[in-house]
C-alpha positions in Angstrom: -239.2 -192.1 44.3 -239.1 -188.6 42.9 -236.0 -187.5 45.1 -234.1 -190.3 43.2 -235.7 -189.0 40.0 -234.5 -185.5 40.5 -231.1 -186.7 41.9 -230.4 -188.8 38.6 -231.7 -186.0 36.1 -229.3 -183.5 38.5 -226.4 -186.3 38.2 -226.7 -186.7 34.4 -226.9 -182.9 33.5 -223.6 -182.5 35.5 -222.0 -185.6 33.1 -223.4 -184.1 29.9 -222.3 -180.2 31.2 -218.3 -182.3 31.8 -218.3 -184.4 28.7 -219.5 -180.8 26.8 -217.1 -178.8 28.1 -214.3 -181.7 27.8 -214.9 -181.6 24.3 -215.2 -177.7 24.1 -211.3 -177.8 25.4 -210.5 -180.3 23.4 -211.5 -178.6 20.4 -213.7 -181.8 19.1 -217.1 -182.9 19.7 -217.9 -186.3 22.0 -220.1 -188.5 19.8 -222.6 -185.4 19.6 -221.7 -181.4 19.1 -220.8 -179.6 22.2 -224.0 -177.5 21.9 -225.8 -180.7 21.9 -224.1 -181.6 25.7 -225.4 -178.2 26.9 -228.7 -177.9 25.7 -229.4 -181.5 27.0 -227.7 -180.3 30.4 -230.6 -178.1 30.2 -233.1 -180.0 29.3 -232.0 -182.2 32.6 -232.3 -179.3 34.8 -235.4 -178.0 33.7 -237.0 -181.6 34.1 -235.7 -181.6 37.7 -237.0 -178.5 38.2 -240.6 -179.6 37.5 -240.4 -183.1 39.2 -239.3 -181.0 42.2 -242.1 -178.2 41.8 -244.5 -181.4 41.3 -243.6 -182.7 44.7 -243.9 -179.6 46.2 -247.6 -179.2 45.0 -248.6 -182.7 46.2 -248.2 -181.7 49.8 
């Protein structure tokens, strides 16, 4: 259950890191500001990061 969990927090900081840097080129922001994209990229990564240290400490 937590692979999937990491896997879709991994999949949906890639999409928010794309649809940031799509608007970035673009020169507009996508529904939120650019910044917004990367800082929630972020916030993904770090939650996979602790779902993965979590299943590494249940063992």
């Amino acid at each position: 259950m937590k692979n999937k969990i990491i896997f879709s927090l991994i999949i949906l900081a890639i999409l928010s890191i794309i649809i940031g840097l799509i608007g970035k080129i673009a020169g507009s922001s996508i529904i939120f500001a650019n910044a917004t994209w990367h800082m929630f990229a972020q916030t993904c990564l770090l939650a996979a990061i602790a779902f993965g240290v979590g299943k590494l400490l249940e063992k």
